[in-house]
Backbone as a ProteinNet text record, in pm:
[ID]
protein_1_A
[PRIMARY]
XXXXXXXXXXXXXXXXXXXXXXXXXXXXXXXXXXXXXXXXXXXXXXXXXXXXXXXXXXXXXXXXXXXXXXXXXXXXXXXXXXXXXXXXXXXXXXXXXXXXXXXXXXXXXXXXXXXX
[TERTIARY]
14378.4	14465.6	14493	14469.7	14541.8	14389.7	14280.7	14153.6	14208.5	14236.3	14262.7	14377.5	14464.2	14587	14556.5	14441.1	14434.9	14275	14234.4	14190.4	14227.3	14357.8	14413.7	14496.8	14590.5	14647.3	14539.2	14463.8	14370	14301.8	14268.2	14214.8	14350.6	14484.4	14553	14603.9	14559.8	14571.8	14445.3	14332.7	14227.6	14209.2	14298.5	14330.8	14467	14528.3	14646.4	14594.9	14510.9	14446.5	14380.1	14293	14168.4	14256	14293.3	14397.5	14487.2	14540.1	14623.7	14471.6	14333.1	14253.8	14238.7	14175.8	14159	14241.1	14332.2	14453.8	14546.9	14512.6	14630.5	14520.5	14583.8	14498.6	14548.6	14606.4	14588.7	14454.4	14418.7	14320.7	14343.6	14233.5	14218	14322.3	14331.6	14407.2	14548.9	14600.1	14742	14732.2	14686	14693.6	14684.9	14615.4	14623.9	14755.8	14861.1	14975.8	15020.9	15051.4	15133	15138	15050.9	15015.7	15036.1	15056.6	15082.4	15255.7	15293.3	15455.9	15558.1	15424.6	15459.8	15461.7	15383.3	15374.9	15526.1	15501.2	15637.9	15791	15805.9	15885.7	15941.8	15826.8	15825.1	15882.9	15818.5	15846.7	16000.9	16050.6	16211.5	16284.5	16245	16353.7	16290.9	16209.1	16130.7	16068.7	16011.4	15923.1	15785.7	15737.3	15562.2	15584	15610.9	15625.8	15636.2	15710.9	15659.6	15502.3	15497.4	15342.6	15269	15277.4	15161.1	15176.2	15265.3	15236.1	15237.4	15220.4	15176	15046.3	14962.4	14833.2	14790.8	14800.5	14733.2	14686.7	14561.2	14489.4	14500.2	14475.7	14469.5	14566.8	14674.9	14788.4	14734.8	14696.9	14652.6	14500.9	14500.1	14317.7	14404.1	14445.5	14439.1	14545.3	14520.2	14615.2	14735.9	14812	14968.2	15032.9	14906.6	14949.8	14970.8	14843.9	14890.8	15050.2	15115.2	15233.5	15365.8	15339.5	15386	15347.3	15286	15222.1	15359.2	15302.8	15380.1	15541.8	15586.1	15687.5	15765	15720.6	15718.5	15734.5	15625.9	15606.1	15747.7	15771.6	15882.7	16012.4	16035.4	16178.3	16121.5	16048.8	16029.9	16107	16013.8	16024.9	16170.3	16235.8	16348.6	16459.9	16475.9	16557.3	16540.2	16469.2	16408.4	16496.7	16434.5	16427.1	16534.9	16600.5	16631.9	16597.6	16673.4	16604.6	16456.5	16437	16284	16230.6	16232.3	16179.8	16064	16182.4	16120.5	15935.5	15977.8	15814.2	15700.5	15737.4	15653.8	15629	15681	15697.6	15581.7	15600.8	15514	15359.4	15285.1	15172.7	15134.1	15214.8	15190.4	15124.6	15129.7	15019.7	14912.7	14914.6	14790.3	14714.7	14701.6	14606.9	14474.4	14494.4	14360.8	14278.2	14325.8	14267.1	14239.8	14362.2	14295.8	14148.1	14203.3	14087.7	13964.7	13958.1	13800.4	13766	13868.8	13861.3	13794.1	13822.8	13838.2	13658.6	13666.3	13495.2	13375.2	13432.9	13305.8	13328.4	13403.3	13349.8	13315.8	13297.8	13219.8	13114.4	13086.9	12903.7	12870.4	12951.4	12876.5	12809.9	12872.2	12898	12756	12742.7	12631.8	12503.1	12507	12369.7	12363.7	12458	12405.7	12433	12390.6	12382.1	12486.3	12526.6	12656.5	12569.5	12615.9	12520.2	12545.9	12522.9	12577.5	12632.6
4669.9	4574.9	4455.1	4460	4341.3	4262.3	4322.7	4206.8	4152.8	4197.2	4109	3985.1	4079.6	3930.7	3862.3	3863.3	3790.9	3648.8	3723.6	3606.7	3550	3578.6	3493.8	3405.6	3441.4	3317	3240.6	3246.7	3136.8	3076.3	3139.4	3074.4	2990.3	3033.3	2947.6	2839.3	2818	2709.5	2613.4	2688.6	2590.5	2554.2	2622.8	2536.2	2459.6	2446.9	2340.6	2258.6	2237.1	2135.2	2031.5	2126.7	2039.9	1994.4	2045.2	1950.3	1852.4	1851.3	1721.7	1661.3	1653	1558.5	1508.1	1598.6	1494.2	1430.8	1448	1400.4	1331.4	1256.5	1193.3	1095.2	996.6	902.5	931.8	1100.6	1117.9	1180.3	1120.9	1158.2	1302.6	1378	1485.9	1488.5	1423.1	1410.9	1391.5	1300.2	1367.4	1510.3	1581.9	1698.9	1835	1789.5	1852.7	1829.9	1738.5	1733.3	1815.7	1761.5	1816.4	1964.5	2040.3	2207.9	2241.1	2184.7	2188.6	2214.7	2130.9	2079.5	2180.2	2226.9	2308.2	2468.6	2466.7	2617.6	2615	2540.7	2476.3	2518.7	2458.8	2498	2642.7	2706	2829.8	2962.5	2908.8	2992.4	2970	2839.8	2813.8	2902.6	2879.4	3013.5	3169.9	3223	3314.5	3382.5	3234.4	3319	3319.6	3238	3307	3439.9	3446	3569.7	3706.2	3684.4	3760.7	3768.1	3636.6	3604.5	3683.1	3642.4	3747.7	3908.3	3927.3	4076	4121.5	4070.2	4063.9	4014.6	3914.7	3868.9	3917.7	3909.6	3952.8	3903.8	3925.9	3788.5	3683.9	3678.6	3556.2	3486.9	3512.2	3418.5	3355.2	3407.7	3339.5	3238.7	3257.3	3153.5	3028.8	2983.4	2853.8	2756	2640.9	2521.2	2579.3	2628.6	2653.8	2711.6	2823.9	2910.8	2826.8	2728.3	2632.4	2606.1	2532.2	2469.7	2577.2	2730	2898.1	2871.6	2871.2	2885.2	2800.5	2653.4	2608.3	2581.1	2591.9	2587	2796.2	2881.5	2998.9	3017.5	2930.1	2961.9	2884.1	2742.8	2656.7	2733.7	2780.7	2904.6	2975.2	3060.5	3181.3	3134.8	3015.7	2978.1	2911.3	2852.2	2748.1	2885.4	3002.3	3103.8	3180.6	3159	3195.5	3138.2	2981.1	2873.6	2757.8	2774.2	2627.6	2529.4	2417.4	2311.4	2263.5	2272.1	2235.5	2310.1	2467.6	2531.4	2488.9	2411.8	2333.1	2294.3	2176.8	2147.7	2220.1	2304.2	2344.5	2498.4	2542.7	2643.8	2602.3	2536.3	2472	2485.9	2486.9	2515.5	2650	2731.7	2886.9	2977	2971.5	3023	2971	2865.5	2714.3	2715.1	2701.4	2696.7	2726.2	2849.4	2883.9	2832.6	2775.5	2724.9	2587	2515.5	2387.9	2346.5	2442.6	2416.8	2454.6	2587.5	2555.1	2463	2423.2	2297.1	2182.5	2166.2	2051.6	2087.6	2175.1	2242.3	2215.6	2311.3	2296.7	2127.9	2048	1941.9	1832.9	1846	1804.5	1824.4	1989.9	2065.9	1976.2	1963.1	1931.5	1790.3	1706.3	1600.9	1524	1611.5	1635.3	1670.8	1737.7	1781.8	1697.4	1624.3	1540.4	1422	1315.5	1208.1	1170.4	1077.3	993.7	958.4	907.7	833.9	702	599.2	452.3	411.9
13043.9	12979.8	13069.5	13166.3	13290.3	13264.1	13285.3	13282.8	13159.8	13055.9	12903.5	12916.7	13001.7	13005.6	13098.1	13180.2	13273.3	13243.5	13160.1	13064.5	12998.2	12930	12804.9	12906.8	13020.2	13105	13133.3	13155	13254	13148.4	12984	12871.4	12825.1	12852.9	12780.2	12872	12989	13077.7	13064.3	13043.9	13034.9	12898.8	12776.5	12670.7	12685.2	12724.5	12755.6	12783.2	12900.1	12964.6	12898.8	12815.7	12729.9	12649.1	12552.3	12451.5	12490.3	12629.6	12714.5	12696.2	12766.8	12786	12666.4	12577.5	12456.4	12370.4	12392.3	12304.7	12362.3	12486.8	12543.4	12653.1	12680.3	12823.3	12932.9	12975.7	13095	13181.7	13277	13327.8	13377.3	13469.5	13515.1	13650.7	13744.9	13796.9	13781.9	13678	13611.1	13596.9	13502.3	13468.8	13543.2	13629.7	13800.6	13835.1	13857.2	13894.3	13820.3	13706.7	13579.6	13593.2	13616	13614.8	13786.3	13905.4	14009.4	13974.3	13928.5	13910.5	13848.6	13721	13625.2	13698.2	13752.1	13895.1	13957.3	14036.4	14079.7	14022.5	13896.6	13852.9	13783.8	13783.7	13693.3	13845.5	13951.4	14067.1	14075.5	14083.4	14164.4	14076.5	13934.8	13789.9	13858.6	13913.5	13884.6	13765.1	13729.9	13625.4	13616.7	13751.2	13807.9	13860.2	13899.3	13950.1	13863.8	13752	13607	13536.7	13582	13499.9	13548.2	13690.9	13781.4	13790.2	13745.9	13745.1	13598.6	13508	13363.1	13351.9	13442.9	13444.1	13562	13661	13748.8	13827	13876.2	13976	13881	13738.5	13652.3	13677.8	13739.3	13739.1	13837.5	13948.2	14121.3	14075.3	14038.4	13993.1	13941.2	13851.4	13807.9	13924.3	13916	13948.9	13972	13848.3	13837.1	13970.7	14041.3	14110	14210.5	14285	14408	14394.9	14291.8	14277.2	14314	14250.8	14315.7	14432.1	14518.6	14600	14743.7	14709.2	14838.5	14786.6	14679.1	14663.5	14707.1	14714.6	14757.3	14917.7	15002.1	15103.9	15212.4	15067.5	15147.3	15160.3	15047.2	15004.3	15110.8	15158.2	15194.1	15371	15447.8	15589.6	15567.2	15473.7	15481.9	15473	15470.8	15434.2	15575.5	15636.1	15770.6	15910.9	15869.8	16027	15995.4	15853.8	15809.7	15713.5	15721.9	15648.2	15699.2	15811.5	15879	15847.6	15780.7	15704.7	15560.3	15479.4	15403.8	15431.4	15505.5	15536.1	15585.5	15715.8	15761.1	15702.9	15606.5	15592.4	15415.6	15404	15263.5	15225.5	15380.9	15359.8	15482.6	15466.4	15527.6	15409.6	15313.5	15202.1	15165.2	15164.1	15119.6	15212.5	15341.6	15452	15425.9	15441.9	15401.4	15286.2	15210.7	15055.2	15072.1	15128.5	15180.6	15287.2	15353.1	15517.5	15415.5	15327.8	15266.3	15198.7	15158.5	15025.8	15134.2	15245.8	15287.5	15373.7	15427.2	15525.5	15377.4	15259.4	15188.6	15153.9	15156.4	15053.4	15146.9	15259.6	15415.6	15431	15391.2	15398.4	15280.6	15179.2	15048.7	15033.4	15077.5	15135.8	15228.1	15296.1	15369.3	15296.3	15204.2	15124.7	15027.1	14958.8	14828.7	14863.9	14767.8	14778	14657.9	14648.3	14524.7	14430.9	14335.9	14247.8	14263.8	14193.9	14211.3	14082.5
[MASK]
++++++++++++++++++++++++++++++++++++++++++++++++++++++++++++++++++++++++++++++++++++++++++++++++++++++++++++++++++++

C-alpha cells in the first residue's frame, strides 16, 4: 500500500505542476519556488511530516520535500545553538543534495556542449 501512496503523492505533484504550466505564464522556475515554499510551509504546521509517513519515500522525492527539508534542519539547529541556529543550521540536511547537484552539473558540463 505505501508504493501506491507513494505514487499518487509524487503523481499528484507532478499533476499540480503541469496544470500551473499550462494554464498560467509561470515559468518552471516559479513553480520550483512555489512547491519549495509550499514544503516549507506544510513542515512549520506539521503536516509534511504526516505526508511522509502516509507516502513514504514519495514524500522525500519531489521539490516539496527540499522546502521540509531546510526549513526542518533550521528549527532543528535554532532549538539547539540559537538564533544563529537559523542559518547555519538550514543546510545540515541539504548538503549532501546540493554538493551533488552542484559536482554532477560540472561533470556534465564538461561532456556536452550548449546549443546556440
Amino acid at each position: 500500500m505505501i508504493y501506491l501512496n507513494s505514487f499518487l503523492f509524487c503523481g499528484f505533484i507532478c499533476l499540480i505542476g503541469q496544470l500551473i504550466l499550462d494554464y498560467s505564464k509561470l515559468t518552471p522556475g516559479h513553480i520550483t519556488t512555489i512547491f519549495v515554499v509550499l514544503g516549507t510551509f506544510l513542515d512549520v504546521f506539521n503536516i509534511y511530516d504526516k505526508i511522509i509517513l502516509w507516502a513514504g519515500g514519495g514524500a522525500c522525492v519531489p521539490i516539496t520535500s527540499f522546502g521540509h527539508l531546510l526549513i526542518h534542519g533550521a528549527m532543528g539547529t535554532s532549538s539547539e545553538i540559537g538564533y544563529m541556529g537559523l542559518m547555519s543550521g538550514m543546510f545540515n540536511l541539504t548538503a549532501s543534495g546540493i554538493t551533488a547537484a552542484i559536482v554532477f552539473s560540472f561533470l556534465l558540463s564538461l561532456i556536452f556542449k550548449p546549443k546556440n
